[in-house]
C-alpha positions in Angstrom: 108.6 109.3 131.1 106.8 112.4 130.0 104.1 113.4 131.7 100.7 113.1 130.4 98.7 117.0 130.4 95.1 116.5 131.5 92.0 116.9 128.8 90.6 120.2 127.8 88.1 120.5 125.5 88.8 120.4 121.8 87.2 124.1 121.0 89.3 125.5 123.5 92.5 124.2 122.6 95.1 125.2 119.8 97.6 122.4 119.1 101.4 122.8 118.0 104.6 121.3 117.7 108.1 122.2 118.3 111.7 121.0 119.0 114.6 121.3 120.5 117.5 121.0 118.1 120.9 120.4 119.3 124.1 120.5 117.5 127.6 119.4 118.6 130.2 122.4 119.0 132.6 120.3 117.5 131.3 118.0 114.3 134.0 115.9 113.8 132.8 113.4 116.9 130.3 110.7 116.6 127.8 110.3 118.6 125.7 106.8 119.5 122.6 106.3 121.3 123.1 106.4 125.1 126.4 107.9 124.9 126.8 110.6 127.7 126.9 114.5 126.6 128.1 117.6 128.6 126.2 121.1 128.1 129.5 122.5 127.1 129.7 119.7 124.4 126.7 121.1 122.6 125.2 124.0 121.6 121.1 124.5 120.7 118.6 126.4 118.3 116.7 129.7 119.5 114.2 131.6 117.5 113.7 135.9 117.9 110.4 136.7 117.6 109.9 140.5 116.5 106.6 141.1 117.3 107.0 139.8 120.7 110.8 140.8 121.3 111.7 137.2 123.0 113.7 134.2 122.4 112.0 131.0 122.5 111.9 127.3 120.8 111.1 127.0 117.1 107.4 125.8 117.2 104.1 126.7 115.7 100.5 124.9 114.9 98.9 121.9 112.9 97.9 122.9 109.6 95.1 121.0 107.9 95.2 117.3 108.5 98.4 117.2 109.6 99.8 115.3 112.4 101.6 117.3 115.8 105.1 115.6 114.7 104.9 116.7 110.9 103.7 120.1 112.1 106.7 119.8 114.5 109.2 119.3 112.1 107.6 121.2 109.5 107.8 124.8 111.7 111.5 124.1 112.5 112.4 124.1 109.1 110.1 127.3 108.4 111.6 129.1 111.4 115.0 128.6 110.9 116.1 126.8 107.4 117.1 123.3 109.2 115.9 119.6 108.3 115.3 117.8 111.5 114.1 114.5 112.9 112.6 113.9 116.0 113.6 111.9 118.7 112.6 111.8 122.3 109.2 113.7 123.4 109.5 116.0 125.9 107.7 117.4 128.6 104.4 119.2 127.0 103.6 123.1 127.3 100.5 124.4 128.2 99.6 128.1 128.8 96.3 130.3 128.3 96.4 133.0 125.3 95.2 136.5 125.8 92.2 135.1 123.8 91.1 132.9 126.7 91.9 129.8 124.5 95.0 127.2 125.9 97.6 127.1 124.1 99.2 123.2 124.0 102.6 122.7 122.4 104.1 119.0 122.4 108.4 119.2 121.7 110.3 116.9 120.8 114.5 116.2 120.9 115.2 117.3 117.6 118.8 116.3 115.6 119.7 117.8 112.5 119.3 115.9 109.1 121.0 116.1 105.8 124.4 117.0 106.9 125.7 113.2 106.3 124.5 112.2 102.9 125.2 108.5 103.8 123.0 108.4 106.5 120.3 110.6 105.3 120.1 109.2 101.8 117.0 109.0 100.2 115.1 110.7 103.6 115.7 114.6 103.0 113.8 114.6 100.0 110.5 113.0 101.4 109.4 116.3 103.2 107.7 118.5 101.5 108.9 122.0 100.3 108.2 124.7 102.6 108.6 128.6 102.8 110.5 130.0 105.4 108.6 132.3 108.1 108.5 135.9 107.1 111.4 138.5 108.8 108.2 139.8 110.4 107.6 136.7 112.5 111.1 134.8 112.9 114.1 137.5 112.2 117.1 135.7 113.8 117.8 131.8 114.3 120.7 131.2 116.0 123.3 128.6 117.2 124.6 129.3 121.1 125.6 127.8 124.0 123.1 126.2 126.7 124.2 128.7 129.2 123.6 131.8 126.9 120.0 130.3 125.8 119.1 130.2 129.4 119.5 133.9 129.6 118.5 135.0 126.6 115.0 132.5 127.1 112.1 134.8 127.9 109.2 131.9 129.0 110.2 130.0 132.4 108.5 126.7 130.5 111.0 127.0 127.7 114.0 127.4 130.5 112.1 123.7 132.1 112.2 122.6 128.9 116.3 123.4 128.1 116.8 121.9 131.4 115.3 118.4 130.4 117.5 118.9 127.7 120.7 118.7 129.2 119.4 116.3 131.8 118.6 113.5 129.0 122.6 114.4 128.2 123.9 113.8 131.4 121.8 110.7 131.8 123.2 109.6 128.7 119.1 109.3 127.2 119.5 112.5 124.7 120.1 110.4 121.3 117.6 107.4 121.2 116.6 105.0 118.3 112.7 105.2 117.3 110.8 101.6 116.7 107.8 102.4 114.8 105.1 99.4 115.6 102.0 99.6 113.6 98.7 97.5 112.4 98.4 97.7 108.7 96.1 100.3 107.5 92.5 99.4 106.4 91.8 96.4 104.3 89.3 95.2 101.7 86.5 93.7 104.0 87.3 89.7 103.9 83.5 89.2 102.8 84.0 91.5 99.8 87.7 89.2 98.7 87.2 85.7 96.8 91.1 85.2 96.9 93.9 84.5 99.6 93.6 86.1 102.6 97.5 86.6 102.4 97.1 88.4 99.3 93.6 90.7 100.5 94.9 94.5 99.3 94.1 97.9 101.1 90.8 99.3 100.8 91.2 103.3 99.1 90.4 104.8 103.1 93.8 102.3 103.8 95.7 103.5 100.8 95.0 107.1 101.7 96.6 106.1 105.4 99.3 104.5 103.8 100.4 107.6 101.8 99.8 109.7 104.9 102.6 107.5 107.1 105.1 109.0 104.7 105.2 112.5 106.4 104.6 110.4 109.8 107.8 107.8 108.9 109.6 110.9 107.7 109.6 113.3 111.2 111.1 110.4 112.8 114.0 109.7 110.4 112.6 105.9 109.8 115.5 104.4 107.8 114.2 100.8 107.7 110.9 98.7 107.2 109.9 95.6 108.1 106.3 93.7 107.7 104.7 90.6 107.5 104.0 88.5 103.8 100.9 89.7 103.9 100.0 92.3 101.1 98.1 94.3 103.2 101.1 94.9 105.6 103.3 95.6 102.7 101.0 97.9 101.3 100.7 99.9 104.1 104.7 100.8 103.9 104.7 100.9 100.4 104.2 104.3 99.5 107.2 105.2 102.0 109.2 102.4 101.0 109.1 103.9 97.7 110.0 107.4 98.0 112.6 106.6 100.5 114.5 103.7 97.8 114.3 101.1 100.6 113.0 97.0 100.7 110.9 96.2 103.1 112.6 93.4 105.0 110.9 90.2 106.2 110.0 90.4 109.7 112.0 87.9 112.0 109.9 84.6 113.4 109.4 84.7 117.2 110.0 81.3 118.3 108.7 80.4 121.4 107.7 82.9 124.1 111.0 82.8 126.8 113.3 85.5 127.8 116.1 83.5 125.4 113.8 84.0 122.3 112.5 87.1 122.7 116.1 88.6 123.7 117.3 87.2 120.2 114.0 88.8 118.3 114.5 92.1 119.8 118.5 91.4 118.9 117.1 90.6 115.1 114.8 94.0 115.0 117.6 96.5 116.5 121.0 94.7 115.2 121.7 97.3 113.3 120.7 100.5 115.2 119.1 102.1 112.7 115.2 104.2 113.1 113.0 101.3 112.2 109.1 100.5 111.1 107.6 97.2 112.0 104.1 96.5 110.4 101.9 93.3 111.6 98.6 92.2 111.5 96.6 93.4 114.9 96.5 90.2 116.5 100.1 90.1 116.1 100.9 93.6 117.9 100.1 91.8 121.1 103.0 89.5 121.7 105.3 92.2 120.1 103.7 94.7 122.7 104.9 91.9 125.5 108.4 91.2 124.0 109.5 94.9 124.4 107.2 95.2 128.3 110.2 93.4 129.4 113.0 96.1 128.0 110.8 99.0 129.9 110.7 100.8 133.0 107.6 100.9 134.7 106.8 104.1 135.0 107.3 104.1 131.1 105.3 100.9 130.5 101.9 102.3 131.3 101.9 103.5 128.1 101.9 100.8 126.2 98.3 100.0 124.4 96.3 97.7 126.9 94.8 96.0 123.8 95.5 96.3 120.0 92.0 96.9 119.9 92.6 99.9 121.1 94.9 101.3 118.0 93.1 102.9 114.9 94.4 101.3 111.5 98.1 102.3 110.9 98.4 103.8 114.2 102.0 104.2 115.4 103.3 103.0 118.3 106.7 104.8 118.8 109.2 103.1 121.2 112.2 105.3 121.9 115.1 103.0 123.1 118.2 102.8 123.8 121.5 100.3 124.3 122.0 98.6 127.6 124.8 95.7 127.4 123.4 93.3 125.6 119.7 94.1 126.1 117.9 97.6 125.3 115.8 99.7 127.1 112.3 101.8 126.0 112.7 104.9 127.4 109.8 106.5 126.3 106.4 105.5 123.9 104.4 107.1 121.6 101.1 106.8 119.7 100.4 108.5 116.6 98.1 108.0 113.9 97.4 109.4 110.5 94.9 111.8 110.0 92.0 110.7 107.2 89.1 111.9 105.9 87.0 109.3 105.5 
C-alpha cells in the first residue's frame, strides 16, 4: 500500500502528477498481470530539464478543473510524445520550493498506449490533443536502462521512486488490472420525477459529471462498462461509453452473501481481465465494497470507503488487482472524483 502524506493547507500546496513509464526491451513478449519482471527485462522514461540541467520523471501540475490522474497522463504526453495509462499509484513526493510553497506530486505505474491497435481501439482518441512542452522546458526524453536512470536521476525521491519500480517487478505487482466502482452521478430529485424511479434521468450538475468521467475513465485505460437498469446508472457512463464505441454490459446478480457467491460475482466482473467500470446505485456500493474486503490485504483494506455516504456523486473507487489462482487480490485502492462547477 501507498502511503498516505499528511494534510497541508490548500494555499500552500501546488498539486501535480506524473508517471513512471516502462517499456519492454524486447516487444515481441507478452506480458499479463502479476507476471514477474527483471530490471534487465525493461527499460524506463526520463525527462532533461534545461533550465534545471537534471533528469527526472515526466510530471507537471493540474490545470483548471482537471483531475491529478488526467493532469498525470496529460504531462507525459506533453513531455515526451507518448500515450499512457496509468496503473498502480506510487509512493507520493513532497518537497518545499524556493518559494516557501510544497510542492506535492502523486505518480503513477504508467504503460504505454496505442502501440496494439486491438487492444487500444477506440481509447487513444478520447484524450484530448495536446502540445508538446517547449525545447526550453523538456529538450530530451529518452528510453534507458534502470541502472543508467539511477545514475543519471538527480532527486534522491525520484531514485525511491525507480526503486519501487522494480520492486513491484520483482514482486510480480508491476502490471495490475483497474476496477473502477462508482455511484451514479447526480440525479433529478425523486420529488421533482412523476415517472419510474428506474427511469429518473441525470440532473444537468450529473450530466456535467458524467462527461467529466471521460478524461477520468480514459487515464486509467477503462476498456469495459458495466451498470445497473437504472437510467441514471447508464447515463452516468454514457458519454464514455460513447466515444469509446463500447455497450455497457448488465451488471451480474449477487446471489446470496457466502464466500461461494461472491467468488463467482467477482469471477463474473474480472473473467475477462480487461480495465473495467462498474456503476450502482449508493446503497448498492456497500455489499460490492464487502465482496472485494475479502480479496485485500489489510494493510490495503483501510482504504476502502467506511460508508458510501462518504463518496461524492460519480466518485471513483479504483481497485488495482491482480490474479491469484483462482481468486484475485486488491493490491491497492483509489478514490477520485470529478471536478464540477456547480
Amino acid at each position: 500500500m501507498t502511503p498516505s502524506p499528511q494534510p497541508i493547507p490548500p494555499m500552500r500546496l501546488i498539486r501535480a502528477g506524473g508517471a513512471l513509464v516502462w517499456r519492454l526491451r524486447h516487444p515481441g513478449r507478452q506480458v499479463l498481470p502479476g507476471d514477474v519482471l527483471d530490471e534487465a527485462e525493461i527499460e524506463v522514461l526520463l525527462v532533461h530539464r534545461p533550465q534545471y540541467h537534471d533528469w527526472s520523471w515526466p510530471k507537471g501540475k493540474i490545470e483548471g478543473r482537471e483531475t491529478i490522474p488526467v493532469a498525470a497522463v496529460r504531462e507525459v504526453e506533453e513531455e515526451t510524445g507518448h500515450v499512457i495509462s496509468l496503473g498502480a499509484p506510487l509512493t507520493t513526493q513532497r518537497y518545499r520550493l524556493g518559494s516557501g510553497q510544497t510542492k506535492e506530486v502523486r505518480y503513477w505505474v504508467g504503460t504505454l498506449m496505442g502501440e496494439d491497435p486491438h487492444s487500444d481501439r477506440g481509447l487513444v482518441h478520447l484524450r484530448k490533443p495536446v502540445h508538446r512542452a517547449p525545447t526550453r522546458e523538456i529538450d530530451q526524453a529518452r528510453w534507458m536502462s534502470p541502472s543508467r536512470a539511477h545514475d543519471l536521476l538527480t532527486r534522491r525521491g525520484d531514485r525511491r521512486l525507480l526503486n519501487e519500480l522494480l520492486m513491484r517487478g520483482r514482486s510480480g505487482e508491476l502490471v495490475t488490472t483497474p476496477l473502477a466502482m462508482l455511484p451514479h452521478a447526480r440525479a433529478l430529485p425523486a420529488q421533482h420525477w412523476e415517472g419510474d424511479d428506474d427511469a429518473r434521468p441525470l440532473s444537468r450538475t450529473g450530466v456535467r459529471e458524467a462527461l467529466e468521467l471521460v478524461d477520468l475513465l480514459s487515464a486509467y485505460g477503462v476498456r469495459r462498462a458495466m451498470a445497473t437498469s437504472s437510467a441514471r446508472t447508464r447515463q452516468t457512463l454514457g458519454p464514455w461509453a460513447a466515444l469509446a464505441g463500447v455497450s455497457i454490459d448488465t451488471l451480474p446478480s449477487r446471489d446470496g452473501a457466502n464466500s461461494s457467491s461472491d467468488e463467482a460475482f467477482v469471477r463474473a466482473l474480472l473473467a475477462d481481465g480487461e480495465p473495467r467500470v462498474l456503476c450502482a446505485p449508493r446503497t448498492m456500493l456497500p455489499g460490492l465494497f464487502d465482496v472485494f474486503r475479502q480479496f485485500t490485504p489489510s494493510g490495503v483494506r483501510m482504504n476502502f470507503p467506511l460508508d458510501a455516504r462518504e463518496l461524492s456523486a460519480s466518485e471513483m473507487v479504483i481497485l488495482h488487482t491482480l490474479p491469484e489462482g483462482d481468486w484475485v487480490r486488491v493490491v491497492d485502492i483509489e478514490r477520485h472524483a470529478p471536478r464540477v462547477a456547480e
